[in-house]
N, C-alpha and C positions, 0 to 999 in steps of 0.2 A: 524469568528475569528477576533477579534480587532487587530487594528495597529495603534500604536501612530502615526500619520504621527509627523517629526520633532523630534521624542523621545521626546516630551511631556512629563514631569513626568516622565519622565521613571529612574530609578537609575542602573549607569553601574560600577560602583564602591565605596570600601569605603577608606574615605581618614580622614588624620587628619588633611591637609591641611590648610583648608576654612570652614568657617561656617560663611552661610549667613541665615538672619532672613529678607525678603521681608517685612513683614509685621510690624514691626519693624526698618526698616534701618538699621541693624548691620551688618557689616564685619569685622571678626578676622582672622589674620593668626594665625594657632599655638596657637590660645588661645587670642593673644593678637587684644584689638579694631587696626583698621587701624589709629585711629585717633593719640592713642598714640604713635604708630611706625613713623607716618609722624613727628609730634614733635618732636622724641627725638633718633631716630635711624636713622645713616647713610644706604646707600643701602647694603652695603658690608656686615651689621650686619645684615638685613632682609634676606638675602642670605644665612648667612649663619643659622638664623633660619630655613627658607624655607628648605634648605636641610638636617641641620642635629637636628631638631626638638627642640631646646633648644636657648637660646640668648648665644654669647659666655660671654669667660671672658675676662681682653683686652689681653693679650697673643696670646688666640683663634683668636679673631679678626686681630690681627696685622699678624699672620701669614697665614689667610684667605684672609687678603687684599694684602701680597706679590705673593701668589698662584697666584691672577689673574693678578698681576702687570706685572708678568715674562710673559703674553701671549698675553700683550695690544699689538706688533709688530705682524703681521699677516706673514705665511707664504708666498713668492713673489709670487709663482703661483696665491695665491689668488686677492693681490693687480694689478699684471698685469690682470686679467680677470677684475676686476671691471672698472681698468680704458679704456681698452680693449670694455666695452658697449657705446651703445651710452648714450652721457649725455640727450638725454630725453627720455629713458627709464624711467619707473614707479621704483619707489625708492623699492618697495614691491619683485617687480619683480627682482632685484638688490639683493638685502636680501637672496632671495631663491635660486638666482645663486650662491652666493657666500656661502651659508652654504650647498651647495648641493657639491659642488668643493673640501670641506673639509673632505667629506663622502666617500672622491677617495685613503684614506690611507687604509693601512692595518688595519684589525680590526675583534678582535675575541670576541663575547658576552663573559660578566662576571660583576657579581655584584660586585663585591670590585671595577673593571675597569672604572663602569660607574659611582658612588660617586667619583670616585677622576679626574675622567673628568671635574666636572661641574664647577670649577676654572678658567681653563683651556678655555672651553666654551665662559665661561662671559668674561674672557677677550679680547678673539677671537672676541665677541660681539660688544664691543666698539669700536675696532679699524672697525671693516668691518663698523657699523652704521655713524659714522663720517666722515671716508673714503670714503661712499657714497654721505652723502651730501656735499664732498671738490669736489667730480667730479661733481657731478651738478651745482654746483656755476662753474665748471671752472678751481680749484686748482688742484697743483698737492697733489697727495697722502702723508700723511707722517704719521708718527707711532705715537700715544699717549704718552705724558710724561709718563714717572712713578712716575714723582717726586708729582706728585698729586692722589688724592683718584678718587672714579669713577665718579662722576657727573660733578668734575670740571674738572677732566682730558678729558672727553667727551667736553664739553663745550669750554673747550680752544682747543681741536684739531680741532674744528668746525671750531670755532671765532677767535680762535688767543688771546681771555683772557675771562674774566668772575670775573664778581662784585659779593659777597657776599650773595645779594642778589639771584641773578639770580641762582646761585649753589643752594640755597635750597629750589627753586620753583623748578629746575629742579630733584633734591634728590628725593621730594616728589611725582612728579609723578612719579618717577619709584618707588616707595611704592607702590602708589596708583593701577599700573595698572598691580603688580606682580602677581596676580591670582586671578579670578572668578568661580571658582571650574572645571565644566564641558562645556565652552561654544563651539563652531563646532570647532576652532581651536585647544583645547584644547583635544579634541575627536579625531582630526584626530591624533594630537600627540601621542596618547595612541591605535588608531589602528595601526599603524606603529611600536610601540614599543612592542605588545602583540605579533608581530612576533618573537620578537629580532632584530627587525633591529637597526643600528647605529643610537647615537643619533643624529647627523648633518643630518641624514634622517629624526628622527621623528619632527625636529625644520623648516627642509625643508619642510615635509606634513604640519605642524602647518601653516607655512608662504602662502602655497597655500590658503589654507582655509580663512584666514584673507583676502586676498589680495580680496574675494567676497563681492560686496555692501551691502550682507544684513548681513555680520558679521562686518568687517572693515569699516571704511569710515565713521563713524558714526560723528565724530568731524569733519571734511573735510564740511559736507552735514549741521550742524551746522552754521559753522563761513558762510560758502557761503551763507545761508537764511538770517543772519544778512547783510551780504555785499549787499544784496537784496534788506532787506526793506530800507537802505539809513540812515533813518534819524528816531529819535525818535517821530518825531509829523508823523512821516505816520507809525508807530506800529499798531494801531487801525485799520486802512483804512485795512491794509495788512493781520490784520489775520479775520480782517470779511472776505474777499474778496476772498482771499485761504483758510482761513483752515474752517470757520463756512458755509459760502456758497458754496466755489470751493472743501469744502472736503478733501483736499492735506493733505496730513502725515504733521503733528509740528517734524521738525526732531531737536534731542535731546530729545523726549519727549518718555516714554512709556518703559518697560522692563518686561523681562519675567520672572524674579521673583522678583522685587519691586513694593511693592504696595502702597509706601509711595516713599520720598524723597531717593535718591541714596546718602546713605552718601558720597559717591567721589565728587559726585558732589559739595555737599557743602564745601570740601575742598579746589576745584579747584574753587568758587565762590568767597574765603578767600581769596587766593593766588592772583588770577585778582587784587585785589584790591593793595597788598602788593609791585608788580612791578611798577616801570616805567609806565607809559604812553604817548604817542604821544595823540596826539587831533583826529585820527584817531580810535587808540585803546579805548581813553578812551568812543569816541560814539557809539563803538560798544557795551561796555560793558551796559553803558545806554541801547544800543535797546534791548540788553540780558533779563537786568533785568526788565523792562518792559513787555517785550514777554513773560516771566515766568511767570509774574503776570496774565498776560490773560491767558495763556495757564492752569495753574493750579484752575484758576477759572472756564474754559470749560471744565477738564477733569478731575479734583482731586479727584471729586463725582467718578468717576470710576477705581481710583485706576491708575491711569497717571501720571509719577510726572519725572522733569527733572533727565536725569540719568547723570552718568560720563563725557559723551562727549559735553555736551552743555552749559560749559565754559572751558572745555580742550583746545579745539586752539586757544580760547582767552588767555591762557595762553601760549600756545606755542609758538603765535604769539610774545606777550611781552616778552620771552626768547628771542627770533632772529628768529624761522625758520617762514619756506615760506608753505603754503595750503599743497605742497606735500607732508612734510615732516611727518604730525599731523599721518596719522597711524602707519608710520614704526616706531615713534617714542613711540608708543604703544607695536609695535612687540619687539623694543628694550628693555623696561620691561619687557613683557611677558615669553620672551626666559626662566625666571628665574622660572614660573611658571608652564611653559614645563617640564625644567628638572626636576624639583618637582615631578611634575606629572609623568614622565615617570621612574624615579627611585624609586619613594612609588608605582606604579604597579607592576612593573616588581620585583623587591624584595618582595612584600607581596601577589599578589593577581594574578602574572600572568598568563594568561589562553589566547589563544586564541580568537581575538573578532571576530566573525563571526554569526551574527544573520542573520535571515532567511525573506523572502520576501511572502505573500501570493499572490499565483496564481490567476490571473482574466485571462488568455488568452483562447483560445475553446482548447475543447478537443480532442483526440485523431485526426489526419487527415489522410489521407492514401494521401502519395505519388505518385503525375501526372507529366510525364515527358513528357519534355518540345513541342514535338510534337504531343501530344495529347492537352496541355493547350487552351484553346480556347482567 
């Protein structure tokens, strides 16, 4: 009997979500490229495609963006548990307690229930994601403006303000990184959900799974390689020496179903250039672009090509945050891909996920107690 290991190939649902074309570089939510939604759609409008399948009109919008406005204040349980952790806890780990904490209300399944939750959710989302990184730097806790939309309200409850700029580099990547159809997080979302379990459960399973080096971390294990090689005249030295002779993974390089360039990536390649730079940032982006060049000339013949995360914390970094932040900052997108995910299951296709395991253990034993055992 065949077994994918990893579900290879394997298709566990059908969604109208996402449509990716690997071979091509295409990403559409809903129909639309990602390219045009990062240009011309705030997150709140992507949101509210994501969930209710259509772009609004502004009416829709203005009153999708109040839904989450009323929830950017976190209930206190939650904000004393987070400040409550130690500030160096893993930010990931931080995430999952605090959306796990939220799953402790009453709560009875229902489809009407869980569409008018996801406002709700997202604004839940911001204040806990901000919240986090004010305890890590140190700050005390405080609620998100409302007086602002979602990127710059996040932004400024981080930092304390946010230039123009910096609002629509950070817009865009939460575009960028709202959904990838089926990846392990997104999977565990939807095992969790095919039970009916609450969704602050299935965004808690989501967050476990992320939180593992070989789903998350992927921008993290990026920027650290650049901080590595040091300096653009040792690019050459570094990737003969690691990746052609010592063999090491080119992290940022390679995906399981692009066999061309990751169009995120190239958005997030645009954007690098668009912010600010310190003489720090900007020689990393040098050693980036470099390293791509070698890298796509040792692998491109076999369908290797930079994906999403390997100018992501180059940009995250020129937003403001610090190495820890680069996945939850991922997870804080995502959440919006979850719900997706977990309300187009569970409303059209829900079933049970429970697949089966094939046997390699011996057969039948007959039972030796314990003073006989030799």
């Amino acid at each position: 009997m065949a077994v994918s290991l990893g579900l290879e190939d394997v298709f566990i649902k059908y969604t109208g979500l996402t449509y990716i074309d690997g071979n091509a570089g295409v990403l559409r939510y809903r129909g639309y490229d990602v390219n045009d939604l990062v240009q011309n759609s705030p997150f709140e409008e992507v949101c509210y495609l994501m969930i209710n399948g259509e772009l609004p009109n502004g009416q829709q919008l203005e009153e999708f963006k109040k839904s989450i406005k009323e929830h950017y204040k976190l209930p206190d349980h939650v904000t004393e548990l987070i400040s409550d952790l130690p500030r160096e806890a893993d930010t990931l780990t931080m995430m999952e307690t605090a959306f796990a904490s939220l799953s402790s209300g009453d709560y009875q399944w229902n489809k009407e229930n869980d569409r008018k939750q996801v406002p709700k959710i997202l604004g839940e989302n911001l204040g806990i994601i901000s919240n986090i990184y004010r305890h890590k730097m140190g700050m005390a806790l405080q609620n998100p403006d409302t007086k602002y939309d979602y990127a710059e309200a996040f932004l400024r409850n981080c930092f304390g303000k946010a230039d123009d700029k910096k609002i629509s580099a950070m817009n865009a990547a939460l575009v960028i990184y709202v959904d990838h159809e089926v990846p392990a997080s997104t999977t565990a979302a939807l095992v969790a959900s095919s039970t009916l379990s609450d969704m602050y459960s299935c965004i808690t399973a989501a967050t476990a799974a992320l939180k593992g080096p070989l789903h998350g971390g992927a921008a993290e294990a990026a920027y650290k390689q650049l901080l590595d090689i040091g300096s653009v005249d040792n690019v050459d030295n570094w990737f003969k020496t690691n990746i052609v002779d010592g063999k090491r993974r080119l992290m940022g390089f390679g995906h399981r179903v692009y066999r061309t360039y990751d169009p995120r990536m190239k958005i997030f390649k645009k954007l690098a250039t668009t912010l600010d730079q310190t003489a720090e940032q900007k020689r990393l982006f040098e050693i980036a672009v470099k390293l791509e060049e070698l890298g796509v000339k040792e692998f491109g013949a076999k369908g290797i090509y930079p994906n999403t995360d390997y100018y992501s914390g180059i940009v995250f970094n020129e937003i403001g945050f610090p190495i820890y932040m680069f996945t939850t900052l991922f997870g804080f997108s995502r959440v919006l891909g979850w719900l997706a995910h977990v309300t187009e299951y569970v409303e059209e296709e829900e079933r049970l996920i429970r697949p089966r395991a094939v046997y390699t253990g011996p057969d039948r034993r007959d039972f030796v107690k314990m003073k006989e055992r030799n």
